[in-house]
N, C-alpha and C positions, 0 to 999 in steps of 0.2 A: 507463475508456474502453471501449468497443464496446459495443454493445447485440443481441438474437438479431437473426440476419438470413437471408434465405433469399439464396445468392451465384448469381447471375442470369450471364446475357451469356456462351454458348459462343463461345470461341477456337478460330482454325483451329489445328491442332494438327500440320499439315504440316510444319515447321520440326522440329518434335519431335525430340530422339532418341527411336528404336526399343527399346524391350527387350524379348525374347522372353521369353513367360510361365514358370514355373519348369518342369521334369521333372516329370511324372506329375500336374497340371492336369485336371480334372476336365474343363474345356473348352481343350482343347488348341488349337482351332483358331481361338478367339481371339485377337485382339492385345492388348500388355501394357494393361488395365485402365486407365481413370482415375480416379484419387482425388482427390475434391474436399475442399479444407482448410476444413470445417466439421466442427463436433461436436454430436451429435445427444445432448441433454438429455431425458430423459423423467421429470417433475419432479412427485414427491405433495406439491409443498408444504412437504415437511418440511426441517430445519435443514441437513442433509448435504446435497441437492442443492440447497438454495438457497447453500450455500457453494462449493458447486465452480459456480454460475452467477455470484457474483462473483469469483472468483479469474479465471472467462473475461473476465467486462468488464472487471475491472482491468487485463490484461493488453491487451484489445484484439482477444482470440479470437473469431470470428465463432462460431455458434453456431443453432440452431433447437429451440424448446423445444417440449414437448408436453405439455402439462398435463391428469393423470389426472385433477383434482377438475372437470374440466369435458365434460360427456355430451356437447357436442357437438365434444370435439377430433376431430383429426386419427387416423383407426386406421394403425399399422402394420403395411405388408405389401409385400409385394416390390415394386410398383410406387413404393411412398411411397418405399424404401430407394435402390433402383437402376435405371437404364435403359441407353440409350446414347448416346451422343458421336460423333458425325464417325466412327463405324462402330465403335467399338471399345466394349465393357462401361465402366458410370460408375458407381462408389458415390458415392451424392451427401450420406455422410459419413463421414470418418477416423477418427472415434471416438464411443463411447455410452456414457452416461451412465446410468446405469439407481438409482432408489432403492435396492435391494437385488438379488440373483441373479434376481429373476422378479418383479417388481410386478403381473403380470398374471393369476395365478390358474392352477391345477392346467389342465394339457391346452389352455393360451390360444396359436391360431394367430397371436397378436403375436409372442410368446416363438419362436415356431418359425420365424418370418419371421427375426425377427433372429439367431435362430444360424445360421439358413442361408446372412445375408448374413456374420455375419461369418467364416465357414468360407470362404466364395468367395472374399472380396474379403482377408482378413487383417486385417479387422478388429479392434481392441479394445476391451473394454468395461471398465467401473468399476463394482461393484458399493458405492455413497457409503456403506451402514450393513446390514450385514447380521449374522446368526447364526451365533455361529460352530458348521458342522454338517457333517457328509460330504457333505452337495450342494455345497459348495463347498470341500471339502479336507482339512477340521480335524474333529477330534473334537468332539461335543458337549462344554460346559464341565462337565455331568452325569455323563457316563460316563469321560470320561479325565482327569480330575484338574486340568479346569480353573478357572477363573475366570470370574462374573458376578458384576458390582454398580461400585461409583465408582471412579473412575479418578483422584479429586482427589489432589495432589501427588504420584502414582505418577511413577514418571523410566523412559521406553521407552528404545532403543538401536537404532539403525540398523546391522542385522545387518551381516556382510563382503559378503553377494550385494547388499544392498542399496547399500551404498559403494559397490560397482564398477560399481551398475547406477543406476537413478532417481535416488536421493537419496545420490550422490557430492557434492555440495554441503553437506550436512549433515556435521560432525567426527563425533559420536554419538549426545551425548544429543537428547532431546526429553522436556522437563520439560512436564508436566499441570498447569493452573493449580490452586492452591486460593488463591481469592480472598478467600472467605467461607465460614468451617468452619460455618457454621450451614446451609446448604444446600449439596447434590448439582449439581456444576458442571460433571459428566462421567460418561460411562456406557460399557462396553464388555464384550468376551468376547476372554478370555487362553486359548487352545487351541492344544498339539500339532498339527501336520501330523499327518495319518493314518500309519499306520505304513507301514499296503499300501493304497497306491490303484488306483483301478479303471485296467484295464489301458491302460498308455500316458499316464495322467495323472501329474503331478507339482505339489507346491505349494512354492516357493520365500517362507521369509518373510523382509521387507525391513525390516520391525520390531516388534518383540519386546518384551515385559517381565517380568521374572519373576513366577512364580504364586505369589500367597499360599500360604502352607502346607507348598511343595514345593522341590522343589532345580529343578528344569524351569522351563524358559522359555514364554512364548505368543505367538501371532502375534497383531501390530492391523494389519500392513497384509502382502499376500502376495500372490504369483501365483499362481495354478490355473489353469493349462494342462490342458486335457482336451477329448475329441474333436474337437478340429483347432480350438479357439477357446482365448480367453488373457481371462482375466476377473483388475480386480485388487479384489480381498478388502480391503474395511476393518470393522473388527470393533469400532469407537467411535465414535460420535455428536460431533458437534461443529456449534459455529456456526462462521459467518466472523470473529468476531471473537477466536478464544480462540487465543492464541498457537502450540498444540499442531496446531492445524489449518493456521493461518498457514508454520508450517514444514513441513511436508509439502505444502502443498499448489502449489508449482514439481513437486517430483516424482511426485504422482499427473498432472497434465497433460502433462508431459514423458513418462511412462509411456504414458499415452492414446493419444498421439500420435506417439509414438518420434520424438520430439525434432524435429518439421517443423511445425511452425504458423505461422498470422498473429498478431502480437500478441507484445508483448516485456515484461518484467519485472524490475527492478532492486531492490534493496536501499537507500535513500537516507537521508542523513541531512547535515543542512547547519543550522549553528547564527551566525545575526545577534546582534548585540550591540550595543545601542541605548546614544545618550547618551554616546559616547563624546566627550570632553573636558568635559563638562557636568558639572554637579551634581546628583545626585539627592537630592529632599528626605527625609529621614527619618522615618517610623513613630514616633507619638509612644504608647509603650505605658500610657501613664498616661490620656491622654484619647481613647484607639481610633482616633484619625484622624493625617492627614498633614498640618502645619501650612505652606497656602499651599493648598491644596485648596480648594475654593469649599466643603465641606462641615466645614471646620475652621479657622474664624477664630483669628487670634492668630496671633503672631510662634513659629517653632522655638525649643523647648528650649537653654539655654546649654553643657549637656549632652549635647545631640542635634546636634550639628551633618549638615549635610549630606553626603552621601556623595561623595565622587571618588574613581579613580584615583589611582594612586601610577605613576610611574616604575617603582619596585620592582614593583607589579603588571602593568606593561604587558612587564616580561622577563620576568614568571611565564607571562603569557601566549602569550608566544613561546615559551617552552620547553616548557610545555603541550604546546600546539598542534605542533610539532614531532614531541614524544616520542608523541603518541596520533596522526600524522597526520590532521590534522582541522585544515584552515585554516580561522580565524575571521573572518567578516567583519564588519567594523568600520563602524558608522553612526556617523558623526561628526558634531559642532554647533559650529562653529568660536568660536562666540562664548565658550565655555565656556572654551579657555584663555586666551582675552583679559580674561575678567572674574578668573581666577585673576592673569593678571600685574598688574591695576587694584587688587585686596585685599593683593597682598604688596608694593605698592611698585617694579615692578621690569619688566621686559620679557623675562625667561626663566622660562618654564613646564618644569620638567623633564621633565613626562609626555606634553607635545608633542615635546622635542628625543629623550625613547626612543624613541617611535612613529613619530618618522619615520627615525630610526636605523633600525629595525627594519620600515620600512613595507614591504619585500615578504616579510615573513614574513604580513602579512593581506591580506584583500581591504579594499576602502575603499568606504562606498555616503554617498551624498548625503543627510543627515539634517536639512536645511535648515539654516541661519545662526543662528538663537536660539530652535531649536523651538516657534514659535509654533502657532496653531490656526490654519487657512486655511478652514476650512468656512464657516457663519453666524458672524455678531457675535452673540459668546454674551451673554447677562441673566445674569448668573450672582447678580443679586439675590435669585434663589428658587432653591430645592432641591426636584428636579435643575434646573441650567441649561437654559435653552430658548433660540430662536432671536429676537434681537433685529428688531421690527418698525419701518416709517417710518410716518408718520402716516395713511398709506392701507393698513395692513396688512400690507405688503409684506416678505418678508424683506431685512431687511439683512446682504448679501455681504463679507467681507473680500475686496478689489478687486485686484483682477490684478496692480497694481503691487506690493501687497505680497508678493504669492504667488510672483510673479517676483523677484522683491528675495530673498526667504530663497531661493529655489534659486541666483539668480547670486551673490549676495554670501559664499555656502559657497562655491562652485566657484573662486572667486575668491580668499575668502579661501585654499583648499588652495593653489592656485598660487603664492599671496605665501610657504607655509610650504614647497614645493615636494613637495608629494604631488600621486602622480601617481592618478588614476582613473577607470572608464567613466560619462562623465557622462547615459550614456541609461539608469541603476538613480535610484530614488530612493524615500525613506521619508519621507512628511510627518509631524510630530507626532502625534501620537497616533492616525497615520493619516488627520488633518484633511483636509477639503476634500471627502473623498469621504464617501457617507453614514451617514449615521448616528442610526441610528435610535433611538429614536423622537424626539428632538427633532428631525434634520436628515434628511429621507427622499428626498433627493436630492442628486448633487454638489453643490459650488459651481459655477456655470456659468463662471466667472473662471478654474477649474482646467486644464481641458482646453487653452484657447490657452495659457498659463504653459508647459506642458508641454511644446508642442509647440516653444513659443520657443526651448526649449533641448533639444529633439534628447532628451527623456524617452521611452522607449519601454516603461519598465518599471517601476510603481508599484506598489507594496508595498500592502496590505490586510489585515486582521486575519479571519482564518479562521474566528474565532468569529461572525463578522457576515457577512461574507460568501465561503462556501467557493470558488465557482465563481469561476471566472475571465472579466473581462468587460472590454471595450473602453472607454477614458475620452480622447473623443477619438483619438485617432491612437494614444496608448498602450494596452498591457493590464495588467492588475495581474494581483499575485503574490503569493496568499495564504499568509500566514506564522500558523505556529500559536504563541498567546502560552503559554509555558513559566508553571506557577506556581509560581515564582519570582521577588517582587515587586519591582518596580523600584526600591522606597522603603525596602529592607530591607539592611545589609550585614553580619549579622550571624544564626546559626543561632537565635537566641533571640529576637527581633525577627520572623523570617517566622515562627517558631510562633506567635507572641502574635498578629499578626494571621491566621495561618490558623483561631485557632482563636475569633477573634470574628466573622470570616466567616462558618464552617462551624458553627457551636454555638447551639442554642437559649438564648433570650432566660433562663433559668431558668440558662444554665450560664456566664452572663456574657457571653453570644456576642449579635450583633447580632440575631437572628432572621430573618435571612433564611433560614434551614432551620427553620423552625417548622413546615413541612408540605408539606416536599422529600422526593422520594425522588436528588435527585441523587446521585450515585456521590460526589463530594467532602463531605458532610455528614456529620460526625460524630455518634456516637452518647455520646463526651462527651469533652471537652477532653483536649486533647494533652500530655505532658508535658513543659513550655516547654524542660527542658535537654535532654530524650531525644527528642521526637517527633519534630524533624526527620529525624534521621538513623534513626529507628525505623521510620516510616512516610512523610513524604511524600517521602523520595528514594524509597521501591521504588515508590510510587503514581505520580509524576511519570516517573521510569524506566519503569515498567510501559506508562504511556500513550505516551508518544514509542515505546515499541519497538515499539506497536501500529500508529502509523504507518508505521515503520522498513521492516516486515512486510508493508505490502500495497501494497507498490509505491507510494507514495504519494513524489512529487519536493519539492512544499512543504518549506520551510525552517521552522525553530523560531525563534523570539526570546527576549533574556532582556535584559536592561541591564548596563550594566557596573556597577552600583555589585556586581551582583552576582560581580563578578570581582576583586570591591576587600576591605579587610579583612578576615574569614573567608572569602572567595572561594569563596562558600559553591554558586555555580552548578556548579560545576568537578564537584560531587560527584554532580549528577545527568547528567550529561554521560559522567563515569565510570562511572556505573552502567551507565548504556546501553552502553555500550565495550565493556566487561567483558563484559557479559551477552551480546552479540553474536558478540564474540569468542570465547566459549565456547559455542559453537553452529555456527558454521558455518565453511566450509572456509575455506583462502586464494582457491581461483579464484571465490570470492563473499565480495568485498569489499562494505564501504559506497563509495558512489559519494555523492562530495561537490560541487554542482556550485553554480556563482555562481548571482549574483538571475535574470539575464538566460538563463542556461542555461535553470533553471527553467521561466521564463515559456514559452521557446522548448517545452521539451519539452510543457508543458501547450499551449501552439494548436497543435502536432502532434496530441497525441490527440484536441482536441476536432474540427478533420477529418479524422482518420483513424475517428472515431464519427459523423459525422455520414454518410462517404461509406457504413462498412458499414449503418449506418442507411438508406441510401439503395436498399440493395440493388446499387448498382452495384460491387462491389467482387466480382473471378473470380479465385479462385486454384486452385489443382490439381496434383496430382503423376501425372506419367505416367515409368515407371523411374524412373532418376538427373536426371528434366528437372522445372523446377518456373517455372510460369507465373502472372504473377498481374499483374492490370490494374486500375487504378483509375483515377478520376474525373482530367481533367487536372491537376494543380499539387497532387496528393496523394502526401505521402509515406509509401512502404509500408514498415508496422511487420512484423517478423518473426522467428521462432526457427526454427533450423537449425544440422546437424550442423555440427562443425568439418572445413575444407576445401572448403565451399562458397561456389561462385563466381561470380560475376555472367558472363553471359555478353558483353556488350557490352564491360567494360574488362576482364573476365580476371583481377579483382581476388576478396580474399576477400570474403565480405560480411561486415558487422556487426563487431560487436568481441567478445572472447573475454569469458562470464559464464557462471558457474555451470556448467564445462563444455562450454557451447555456443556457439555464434556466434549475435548478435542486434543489434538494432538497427533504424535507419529506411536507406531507402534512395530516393534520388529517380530516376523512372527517365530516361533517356538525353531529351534538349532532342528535342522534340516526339514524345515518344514515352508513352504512358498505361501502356502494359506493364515487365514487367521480367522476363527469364528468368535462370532461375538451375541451376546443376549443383550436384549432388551426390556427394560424394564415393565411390568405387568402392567403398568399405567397406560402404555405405549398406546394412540390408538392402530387399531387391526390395520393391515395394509391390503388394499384392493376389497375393499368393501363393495359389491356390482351392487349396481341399481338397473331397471330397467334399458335397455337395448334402442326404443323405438323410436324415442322424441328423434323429432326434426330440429336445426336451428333453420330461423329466418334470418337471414344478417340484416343489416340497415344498410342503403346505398351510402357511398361515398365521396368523400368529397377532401382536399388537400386540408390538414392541417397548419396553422401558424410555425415556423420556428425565427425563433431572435438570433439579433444578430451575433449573439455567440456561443450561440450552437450551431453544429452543422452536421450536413447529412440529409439525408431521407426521413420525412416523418409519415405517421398513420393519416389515415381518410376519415374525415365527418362527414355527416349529412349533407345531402345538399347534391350532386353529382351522380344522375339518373344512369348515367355509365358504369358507375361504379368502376371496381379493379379487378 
């Protein structure tokens, strides 16, 4: 969420509190400064600041880029930085972004515009990938017994200044991926703080890892405070997507911006469980397919019976879900234990009477009445199925009544078994109804009124087809990511056997659909049916959920229950994620587990809270302890801010306590577009000046290292008398 935006539309600022500007103020006769809440981007393209420009949109951070590969951007210089407001000094941004300590070349009045604003105003900056060298604090890795070259499976540590300061969220480690030991997937400089810095400077590093070969530690991420500016030092390349970035990167933004921005960020993780009361058909590993599949004629194995639930697994699942707090929510098919009490003769299901025994230990969503398909009337005479035609070409619609029929006769049916649930979540069969391409490339039109018959506001969608969230009818959907862990499998030898006829060339018994993939899931040769599950595709499945986990992303995961049934073989990537979570990061940054409807809710908040910064309408600003920010009418303002800040109108705190901080959405007061906010007296002063005069010297330049998997433009070291 957010895209760069230029934050338009001065506020009278008469209401304000006053703060007088600090003691010994270079412009003393000024009034206290206004700091506008954007962050200023100056972007060579390369992997570093394109990472810290999605960590701003994910969050929702406004932002203004300025892009060096383009001769006719925008030059930086006092006028571009700062002017004035309703009489008083306005930096018109909070924080900079810069590629490395100086992207602009030896003696460049860019360079010297921005130390000068940010010495005036207290600005701070980021230096996204720089060298580690005395212009910015540290020893070369040449001269003092540092470190240059890969960074893969190195494990950093978030020093004590760092805990108490930025990355207080983080417990210690921050493990470097090695994904693929056959390629370089990270690149960095392990250096010493200087022993004596130049007079008045100091460098504080916030993370560290030991140096090859020594007993000494080295900085990757550090402050360097020197001549009245505060620049933060990272000394390793990274994309947005590689885990090591992902965890740092709350706390370089938080640093940036000393914890007052637009734009908020969670940690999420929320797991659906499809098919509950149904049967799931089983994996026939003899003939590669699923018997009942329109691509695997023939009746199941006598052998192979189909998968359900157990009773016994549905109080595994409680106790689960309890002991890892992580409630499960449960998509149920009511018809599933009616057809169990019609094959045992009988009218008690026992894995109905545990689950409702136990029904508020889950959530409950709408999984229709006998999982049928709701989209086109499928041909399923040919492979793949295609959308069945009328004699004029016309697609043939499965009809409203049915579509309505499996939503009320599940609702109905729960009420006969007395489960209670919110009937405006729902998941059609395999996502049915809505598109799906390429046979069906638009909804059923039958879907939308069904929907709305029954008060649906929240319809579930597969993420793989379509990520974004979109209107169906009156409803929105809510993209759920499918977990691979496969519906038709309940047993750890079973999902090998088909993971590895998926992913395997035709030469290695695999189906060939990787004959000439570079997908990330394709193997380079079969699995080993007893060891590979738990060898590799829980740390791969694990791996990817965490990468969601990680960037703020609310979408929920899916998985079936068969896979929570006989080896309960889901449970294990689930745990992994846990685990691996929990060994990472603090208690006051918990996973945040929220229902379908939350979800949904929280995604059409960011998409107008992006559309309005998109809009440029959207004015926030810090003057002292006062913070002001307006947006478009019926917009709710996303925000991160110290803890003890208050809305001014109800006198309440804002936001809710995360990572340290207080954050959250806030809607402002019934006819009002604004929203003022205090800050707490701890706060420190905003635009503290210092002296005007210094000069920077930059260091010549020279190409920095990137591995091979990162990519992009990186910063310049030493070395290259031409510099940039």
């Amino acid at each position: 969420m957010g895209r760069p935006t230029r934050l338009a539309a001065v506020l009278s600022a008469a209401a304000l509190l006053a703060v007088a500007a600090p003691a010994g103020a270079a412009r003393a006769a000024d009034p206290a400064p206004r700091i506008d809440l954007q962050v200023l981007v100056v972007d060579d393209g390369g992997p570093a600041t394109e990472a810290l420009r999605a960590e701003l949109d994910g969050a929702g951070t406004p932002y203004t880029k300025v892009d060096l590969t383009d001769s006719r951007r925008q030059r930086i210089d006092e006028a571009f930085l700062s002017d004035t407001a309703d009489g008083r000094p306005r930096a018109r941004f909070q924080g900079v972004v810069l590629p490395n300590e100086n992207p602009f070349g030896a003696d460049s009045p860019e360079m010297a515009a921005l130390a000068t604003y940010e010495k005036r105003f207290g600005i701070r900056q980021v230096d996204a990938y720089t060298y580690a060298s005395p212009k910015v604090g540290l020893n070369s890795p040449q001269n003092g017994g540092g470190y240059s070259g890969p960074l893969d499976g190195k494990t950093a540590q978030v020093t004590v200044d760092g805990a108490t300061g930025p990355f207080g969220y983080l417990k210690k480690n921050v493990p470097f991926e090695d994904n693929d030991t056959s390629v370089n997937e990270s690149y960095g400089y392990l250096a010493a703080p200087l022993a004596q810095q130049e007079q008045g400077a100091t460098y504080t590093s916030y993370l560290d890892a030991p140096i090859p070969g020594s007993s000494g530690r080295g900085s990757l991420i550090g402050q360097y405070t020197h001549d009245g500016r505060s620049e933060l030092v990272v000394t390793f390349i990274a994309n947005q997507y590689q885990s090591q970035f992902r965890l740092v990167s709350r706390g370089i933004v938080e640093w940036l911006t000393q914890g007052i921005h637009l734009g908020a960020s969670r940690n999420y993780f929320g797991v659906h469980v499809d098919d509950v009361f149904a049967s799931d058909d089983r994996w026939d590993t003899k003939r590669k397919c699923t018997p009942g599949d329109v691509d695997c004629p023939g009746n199941p194995s006598p052998d192979s019976p189909p998968i359900r639930m157990t009773a016994a697994d549905a109080q595994y699942a409680k106790q689960w879900s309890q002991s890892h707090n992580l409630p499960l929510d449960l998509a149920y098919n009511g018809v599933g234990s009616e057809e169990y009490k019609a094959e045992h003769g009988g009218t008690y299901d026992p894995l109905l009477d545990q689950l409702r025994t136990d029904q508020k230990s889950f959530r409950w969503i709408n999984h229709t009445y006998t999982h049928a398909f709701l989209g086109c009337v499928q041909n399923t005479t040919v492979v793949p199925w295609k959308c069945a035609t009328d004699l004029l070409g016309n697609v043939r619609w499965v009809s409203r009544a049915t579509i309505s029929g499996e939503i009320g006769n599940n609702l109905n049916w729960a009420a006969r078994q007395g489960l209670t649930l919110d009937k405006d979540e729902l998941v059609t069969g395999e996502h049915s109804g809505l598109k799906t391409t390429p046979q069906q490339p638009k909804d059923n039109p039958e879907l939308a009124p069904s929907l709305a018959q029954y008060g649906v506001g929240w319809v579930a969608s597969d993420n793989s087809r379509e990520p974004q969230q979109r209107a169906v009818g009156s409803a929105l959907t809510v993209p759920r990511y499918p977990m691979n862990v496969y519906y038709n499998v309940g047993k750890a030898t079973e999902q090998t056997d088909e993971y590895n006829w998926l992913y395997t060339k035709k030469a290695d018994g695999g189906s060939g659909t990787c004959e000439n993939s570079s997908t990330t899931t394709c193997l380079k040769a079969p699995l080993d049916v007893k060891t590979g599950f738990s060898s590799y595709i829980v740390p791969l499945e694990a791996r990817i959920a965490m990468g969601h986990v990680l960037s703020n992303d609310p979408r929920p995961h899916f998985m079936h229950q068969s896979n929570l049934s006989e080896e309960r073989i889901g449970y294990n990537v689930l745990e992994k994620v846990l685990g691996d979570y929990s060994g990472l990061y603090a208690d006051n940054t918990p996973l945040v587990n929220l229902r379908m409807r939350d979800i949904g809710a929280e995604m059409s908040k960011r998409a107008a809270w992006s559309a309005a910064l998109a809009s440029g309408k959207v004015t926030a600003y810090r003057i002292g302890s006062a913070v002001t920010v307006s947006a478009p009418a019926g917009t709710q303002i996303s925000a991160t801010l110290p803890g003890g800040t208050v809305r001014n109108d109800t006198n309440a705190a804002f936001g809710d306590a995360y990572a340290g901080l207080r954050s959250g959405w806030a809607a402002p007061a019934a006819g009002q577009t604004g929203l003022g906010l205090t800050l707490p007296a701890a706060t420190p002063a905003a635009g503290a000046p210092a002296s005007a005069t210094a000069r920077v010297q930059p260091p010549a330049r020279t190409a920095l290292p990137v591995p091979e998997g990162v990519t992009g433009r990186v910063p310049y070291g030493p070395g290259d008398a031409a510099g940039r």
